[in-house]
C-alpha positions in Angstrom: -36.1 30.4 -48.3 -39.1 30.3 -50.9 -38.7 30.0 -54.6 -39.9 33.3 -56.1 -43.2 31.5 -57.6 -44.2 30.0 -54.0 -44.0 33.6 -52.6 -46.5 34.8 -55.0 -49.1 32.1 -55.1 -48.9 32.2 -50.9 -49.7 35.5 -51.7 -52.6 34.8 -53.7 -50.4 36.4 -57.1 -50.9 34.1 -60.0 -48.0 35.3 -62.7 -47.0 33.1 -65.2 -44.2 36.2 -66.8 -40.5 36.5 -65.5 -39.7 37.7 -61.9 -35.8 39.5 -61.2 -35.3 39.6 -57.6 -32.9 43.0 -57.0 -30.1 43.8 -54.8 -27.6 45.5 -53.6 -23.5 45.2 -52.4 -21.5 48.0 -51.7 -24.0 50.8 -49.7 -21.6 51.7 -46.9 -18.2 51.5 -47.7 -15.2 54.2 -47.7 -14.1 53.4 -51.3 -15.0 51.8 -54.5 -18.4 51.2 -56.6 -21.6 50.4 -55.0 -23.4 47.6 -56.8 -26.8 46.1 -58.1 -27.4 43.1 -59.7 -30.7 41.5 -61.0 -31.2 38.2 -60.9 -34.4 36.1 -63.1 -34.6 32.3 -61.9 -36.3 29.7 -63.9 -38.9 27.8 -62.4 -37.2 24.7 -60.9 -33.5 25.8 -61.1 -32.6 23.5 -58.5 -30.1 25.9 -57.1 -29.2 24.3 -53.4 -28.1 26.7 -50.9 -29.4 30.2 -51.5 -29.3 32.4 -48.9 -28.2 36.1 -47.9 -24.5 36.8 -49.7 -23.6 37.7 -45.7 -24.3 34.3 -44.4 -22.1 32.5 -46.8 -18.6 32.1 -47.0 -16.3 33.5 -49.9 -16.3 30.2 -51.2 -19.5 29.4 -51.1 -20.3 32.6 -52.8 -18.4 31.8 -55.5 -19.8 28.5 -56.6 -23.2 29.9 -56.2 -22.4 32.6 -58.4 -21.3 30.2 -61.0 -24.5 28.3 -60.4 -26.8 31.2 -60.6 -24.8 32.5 -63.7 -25.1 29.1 -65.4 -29.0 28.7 -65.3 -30.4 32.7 -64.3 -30.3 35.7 -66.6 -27.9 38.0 -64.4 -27.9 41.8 -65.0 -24.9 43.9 -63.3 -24.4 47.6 -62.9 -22.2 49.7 -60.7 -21.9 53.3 -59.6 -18.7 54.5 -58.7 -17.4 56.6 -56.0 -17.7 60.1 -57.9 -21.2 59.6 -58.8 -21.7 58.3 -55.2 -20.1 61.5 -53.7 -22.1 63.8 -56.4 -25.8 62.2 -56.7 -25.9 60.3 -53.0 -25.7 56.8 -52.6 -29.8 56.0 -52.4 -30.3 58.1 -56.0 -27.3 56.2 -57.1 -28.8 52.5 -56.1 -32.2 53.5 -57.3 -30.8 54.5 -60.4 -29.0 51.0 -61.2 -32.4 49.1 -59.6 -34.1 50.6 -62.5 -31.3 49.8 -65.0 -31.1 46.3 -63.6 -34.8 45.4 -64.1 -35.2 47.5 -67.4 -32.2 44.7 -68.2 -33.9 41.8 -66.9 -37.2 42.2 -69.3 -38.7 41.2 -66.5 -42.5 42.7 -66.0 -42.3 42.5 -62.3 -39.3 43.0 -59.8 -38.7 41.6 -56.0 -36.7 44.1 -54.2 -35.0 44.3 -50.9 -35.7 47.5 -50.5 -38.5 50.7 -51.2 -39.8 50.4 -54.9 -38.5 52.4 -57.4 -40.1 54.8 -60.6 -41.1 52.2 -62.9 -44.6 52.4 -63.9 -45.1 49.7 -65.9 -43.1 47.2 -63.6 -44.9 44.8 -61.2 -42.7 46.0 -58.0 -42.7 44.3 -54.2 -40.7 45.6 -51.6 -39.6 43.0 -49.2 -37.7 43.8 -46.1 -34.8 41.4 -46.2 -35.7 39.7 -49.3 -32.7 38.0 -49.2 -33.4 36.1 -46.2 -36.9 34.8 -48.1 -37.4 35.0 -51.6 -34.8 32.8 -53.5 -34.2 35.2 -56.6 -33.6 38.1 -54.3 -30.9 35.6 -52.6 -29.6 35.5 -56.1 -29.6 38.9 -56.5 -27.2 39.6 -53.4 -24.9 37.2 -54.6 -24.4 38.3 -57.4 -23.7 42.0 -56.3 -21.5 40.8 -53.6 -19.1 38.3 -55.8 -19.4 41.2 -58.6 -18.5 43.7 -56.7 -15.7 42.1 -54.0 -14.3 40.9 -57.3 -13.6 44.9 -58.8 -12.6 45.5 -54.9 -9.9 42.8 -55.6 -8.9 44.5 -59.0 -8.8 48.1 -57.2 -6.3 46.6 -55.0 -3.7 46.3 -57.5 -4.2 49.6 -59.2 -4.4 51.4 -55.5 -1.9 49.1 -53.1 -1.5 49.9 -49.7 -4.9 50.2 -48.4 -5.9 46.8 -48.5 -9.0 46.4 -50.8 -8.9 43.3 -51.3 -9.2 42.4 -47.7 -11.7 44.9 -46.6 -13.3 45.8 -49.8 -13.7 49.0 -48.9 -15.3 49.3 -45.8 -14.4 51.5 -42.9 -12.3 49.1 -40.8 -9.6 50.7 -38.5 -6.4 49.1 -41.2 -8.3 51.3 -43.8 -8.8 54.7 -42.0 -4.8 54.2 -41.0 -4.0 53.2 -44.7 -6.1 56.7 -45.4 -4.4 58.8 -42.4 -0.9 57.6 -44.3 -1.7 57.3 -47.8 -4.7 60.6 -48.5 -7.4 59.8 -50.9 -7.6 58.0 -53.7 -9.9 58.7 -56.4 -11.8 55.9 -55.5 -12.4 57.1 -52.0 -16.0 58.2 -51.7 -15.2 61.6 -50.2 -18.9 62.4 -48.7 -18.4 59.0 -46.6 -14.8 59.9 -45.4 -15.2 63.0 -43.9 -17.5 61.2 -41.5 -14.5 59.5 -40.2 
């Protein structure tokens, strides 16, 4: 893992403004939000531990996220299932990237994933970003404690499908939760019928 400022100057970029490594939780599940968060490190955080929000644990997640909250400038945004099921997910995510970094101030963006419509942003795609760059790291765990959190708030207001332990996803206790229990409004209805 490379701090954000390393990654530029092995790439010959010499930037001295802010940098928001971008991400995203939430793409593929049956239910709830999908989320992006935006994450500007300062130069010698001394954050230990960053990594992809898949190769940690919950807990670990958590304390990073405190960490990252504590010393980074964190932007948040969600889309929820309607907009999901009415714009398509990849508008929906490219849509919050933008409002993410327009959030940040940032002048340039690291994404982990294709660039998106702002001209007068700096933008680099990375293919898993999370895996190299440590603000994209950020970025990930941010949307993944952000968004698991709301997934454990659903739960209460939608019981019997068990949010809180899948978050959402398309395991076989939530298709039998949805065979039992129909739809909820926070069922993304364009994923379901692919079940």
């Amino acid at each position: 893992m490379q701090s954000w400022w390393k990654f530029l100057e092995n790439r010959g970029i010499q930037y001295a403004g802010e940098v928001v490594g971008v991400d995203e939780a939430g793409r593929g599940p049956l239910a709830g939000p999908v989320c992006v968060a935006g994450v500007v490190l300062p130069r010698g955080h001394g954050i230990k531990g960053l990594k992809d929000s898949k190769d940690l644990k919950e807990d670990e997640r958590e304390r990073l996220f405190e960490k990252i909250s504590e010393v980074g400038q964190v932007s948040v945004a969600f889309a929820s299932a309607a907009q999901i099921d009415q714009k398509g997910i990849l508008v929906c995510i490219k849509h919050l990237m933008r409002q993410v970094i327009r959030n940040s101030g940032a002048d340039m963006a690291i994404l982990d994933s294709a660039n998106v419509d702002l001209p007068d942003v700096m933008q680099l795609s990375l293919v898993r970003g999370d895996y190299k760059v440590d603000c994209v790291a950020a970025a990930s765990i941010v949307a993944k404690v952000s968004r698991d959190r709301l997934m454990n708030e659903l739960d209460q207001q939608y019981p019997g499908y068990g949010l809180a332990q899948h978050k959402g996803y398309g395991t076989k206790v939530h298709q039998e939760a949805i065979k039992s229990l129909g739809l909820s409004s926070i069922h993304r209805r364009s994923f379901v019928s692919a079940i």
